[in-house]
C-alpha positions in Angstrom: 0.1 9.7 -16.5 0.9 8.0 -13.5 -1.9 6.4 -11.2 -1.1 6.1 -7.4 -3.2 3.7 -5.7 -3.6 0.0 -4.7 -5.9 -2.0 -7.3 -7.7 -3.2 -3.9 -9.3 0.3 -3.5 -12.5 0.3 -5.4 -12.2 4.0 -5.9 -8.6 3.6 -7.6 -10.2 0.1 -10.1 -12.7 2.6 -11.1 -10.1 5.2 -12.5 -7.8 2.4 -14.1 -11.1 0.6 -15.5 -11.9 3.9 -16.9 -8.1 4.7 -18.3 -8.5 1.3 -20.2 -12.0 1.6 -21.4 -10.6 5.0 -23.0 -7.3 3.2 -24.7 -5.0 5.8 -22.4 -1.7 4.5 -21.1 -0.7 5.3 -17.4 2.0 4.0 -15.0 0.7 2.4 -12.1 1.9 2.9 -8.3 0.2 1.0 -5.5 0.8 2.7 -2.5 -1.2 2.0 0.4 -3.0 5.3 2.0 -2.3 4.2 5.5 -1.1 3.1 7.7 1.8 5.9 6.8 1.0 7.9 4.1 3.9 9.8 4.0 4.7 8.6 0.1 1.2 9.8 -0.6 0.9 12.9 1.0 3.3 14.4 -1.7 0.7 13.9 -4.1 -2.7 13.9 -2.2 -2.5 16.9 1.0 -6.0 14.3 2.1 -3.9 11.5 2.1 -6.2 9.6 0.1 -6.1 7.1 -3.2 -6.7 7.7 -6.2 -4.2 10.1 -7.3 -4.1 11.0 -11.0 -0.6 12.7 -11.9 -1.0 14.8 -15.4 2.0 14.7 -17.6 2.3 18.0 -16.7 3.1 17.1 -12.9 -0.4 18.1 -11.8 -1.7 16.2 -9.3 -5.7 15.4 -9.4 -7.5 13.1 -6.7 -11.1 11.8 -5.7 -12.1 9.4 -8.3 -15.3 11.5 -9.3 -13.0 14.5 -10.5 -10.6 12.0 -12.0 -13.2 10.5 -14.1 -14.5 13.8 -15.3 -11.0 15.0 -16.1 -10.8 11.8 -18.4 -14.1 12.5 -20.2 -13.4 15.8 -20.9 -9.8 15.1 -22.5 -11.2 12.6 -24.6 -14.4 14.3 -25.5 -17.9 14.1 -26.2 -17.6 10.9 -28.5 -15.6 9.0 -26.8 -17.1 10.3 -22.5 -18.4 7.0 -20.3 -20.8 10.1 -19.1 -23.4 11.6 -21.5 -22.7 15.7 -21.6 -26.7 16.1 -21.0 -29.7 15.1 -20.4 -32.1 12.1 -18.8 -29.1 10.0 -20.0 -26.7 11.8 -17.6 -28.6 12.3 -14.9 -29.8 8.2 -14.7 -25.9 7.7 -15.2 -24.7 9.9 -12.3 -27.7 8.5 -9.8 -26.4 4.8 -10.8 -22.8 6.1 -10.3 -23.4 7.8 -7.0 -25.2 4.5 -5.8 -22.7 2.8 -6.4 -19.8 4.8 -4.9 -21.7 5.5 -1.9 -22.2 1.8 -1.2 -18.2 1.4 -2.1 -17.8 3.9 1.2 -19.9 1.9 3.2 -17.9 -1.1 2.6 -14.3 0.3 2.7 -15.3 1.9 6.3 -16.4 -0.9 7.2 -13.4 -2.8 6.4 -11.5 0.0 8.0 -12.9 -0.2 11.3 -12.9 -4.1 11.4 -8.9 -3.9 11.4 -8.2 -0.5 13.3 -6.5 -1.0 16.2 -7.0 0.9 19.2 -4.4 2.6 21.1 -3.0 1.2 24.5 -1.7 2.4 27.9 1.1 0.4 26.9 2.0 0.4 23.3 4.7 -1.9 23.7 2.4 -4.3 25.6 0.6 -8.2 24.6 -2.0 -7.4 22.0 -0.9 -4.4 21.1 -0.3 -5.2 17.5 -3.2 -5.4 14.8 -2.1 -9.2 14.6 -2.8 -9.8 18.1 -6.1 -7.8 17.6 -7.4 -10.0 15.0 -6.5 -13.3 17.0 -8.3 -12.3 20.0 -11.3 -11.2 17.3 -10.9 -14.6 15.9 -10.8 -16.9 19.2 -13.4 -18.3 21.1 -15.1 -15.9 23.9 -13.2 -16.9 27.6 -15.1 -18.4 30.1 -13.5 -16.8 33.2 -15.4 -16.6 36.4 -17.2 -13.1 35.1 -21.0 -13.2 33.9 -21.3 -11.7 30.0 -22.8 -8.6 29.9 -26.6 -9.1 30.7 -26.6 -12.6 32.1 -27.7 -13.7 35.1 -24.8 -14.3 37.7 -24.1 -17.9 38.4 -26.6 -19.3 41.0 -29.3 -16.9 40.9 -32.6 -17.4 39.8 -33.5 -17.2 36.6 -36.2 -14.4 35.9 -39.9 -15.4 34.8 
């Protein structure tokens, strides 16, 4: 089996985590799902981690499905998730928690680096490096009021 997916991505450490809990060997492949996902889109037509690929060639994705592909080759004895019952159901509410924070925090982390697109692509700042430098320096302090203040001079209101 051959995992595609960076380690980073919480949804692809939960499928390896899983393949070594379970003793099953796999090849690992980090790829990155963006910012070109042409190596993943192969695999993946969502152009999203983790990708599972079967011995077989089969490609499986989403690391819910992935995980229940792996309980049911190894069986009932050895699952992570009971087959029934109160057990199951308290383990898929803590898993589903869980994953849905893991969204949370990868879109956030996702929109704290995107870029936006420019008039001039080619243009100062246009880069995500320049994008996080003016993120990271101090606010200017040009002759224009921030957003809400009063303008310089005028009274201040009571």
């Amino acid at each position: 089996m051959i995992l595609i997916g960076r380690y980073r991505s919480p949804f692809t450490r939960r499928v390896a985590v899983t393949l070594r809990l379970l003793g099953l060997d796999y090849e690992h492949r980090p790829v990155r799902p963006w910012p070109d996902n042409a190596e993943l889109l192969p695999a993946n037509p969502m152009g999203r981690v983790p990708v599972l690929v079967l011995d077989d060639g089969e490609a499986l994705w989403e690391s819910g499905y992935i995980l229940e592909y792996l309980d049911d080759l190894v069986g009932p004895e050895r699952a992570l998730t009971p087959s029934s019952g109160p057990e199951r159901l308290f383990v898929r509410k803590i898993v589903h928690w869980a994953m849905g924070t893991q969204e949370k925090v990868v879109l956030a982390n996702h929109e704290r680096y995107r870029t936006l697109p420019r008039a001039t692509p080619s243009g100062p700042g246009s880069t995500a490096a320049s994008a996080r430098r003016r993120r990271a320096s101090p606010p200017s302090t040009g002759s224009r009021p921030a957003r809400g203040s009063p303008e310089p001079g005028s009274p201040r209101p009571t």
